[in-house]
N, C-alpha and C positions, 0 to 999 in steps of 0.2 A: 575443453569446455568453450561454447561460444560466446559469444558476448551476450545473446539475448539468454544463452543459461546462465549465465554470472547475472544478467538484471536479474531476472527471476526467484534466482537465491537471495541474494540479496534480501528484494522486498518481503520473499514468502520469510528471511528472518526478520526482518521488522513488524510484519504482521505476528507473526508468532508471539512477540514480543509485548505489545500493542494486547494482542487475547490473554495474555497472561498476567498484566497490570489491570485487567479490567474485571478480571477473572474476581481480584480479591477486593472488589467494590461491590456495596450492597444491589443486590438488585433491580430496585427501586430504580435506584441512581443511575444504573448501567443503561435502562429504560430510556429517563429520562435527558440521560444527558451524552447516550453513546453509539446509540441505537442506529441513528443516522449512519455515522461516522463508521459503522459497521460493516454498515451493508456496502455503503460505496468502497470501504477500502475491502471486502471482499470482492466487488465486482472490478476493480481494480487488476489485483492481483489474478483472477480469471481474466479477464481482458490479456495481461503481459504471459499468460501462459500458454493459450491458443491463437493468438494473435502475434505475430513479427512485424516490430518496431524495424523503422531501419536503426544502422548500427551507427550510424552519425548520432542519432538520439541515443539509443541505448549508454553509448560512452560517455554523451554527459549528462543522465541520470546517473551512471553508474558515479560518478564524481563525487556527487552529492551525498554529504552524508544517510539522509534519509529521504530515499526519492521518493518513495511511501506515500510520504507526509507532504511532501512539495508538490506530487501528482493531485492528492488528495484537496490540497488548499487550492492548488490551480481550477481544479470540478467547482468548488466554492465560488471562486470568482467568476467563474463562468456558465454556473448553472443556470 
């Protein structure tokens, strides 16, 4: 498996993870308070799947516990 399959896994299990906690918040709430944070970490994880990072990157996202979430706040600071 390459490095950008291991990032990949990875994030697509942190996202999974992330849909699944959010899953069991009321609706409303998910709207209001997740909605965002959705779409970017879907668009995200599309990004790392037909897209090649170099592997210099890739290895130290893979480090991280959740690159997901570290990609995600980086977009935040720099949107």
């Amino acid at each position: 498996m390459t490095i950008q399959e291991r990032l990949y896994e990875k994030v697509s299990d942190e996202y999974k993870t992330f849909i699944n906690n959010i899953e069991n918040i009321p609706v409303v709430e998910v709207l209001d308070k997740y909605a965002y944070e959705k779409v970017i970490k879907d668009d995200i994880l599309s990004c790392l799947e037909s897209c090649e990072i170099p592997d210099r990157e890739a290895k130290i996202l893979l480090k991280l516990k959740n690159p997901l979430e570290s990609i995600y706040h980086e977009w935040l600071d720099n949107d």
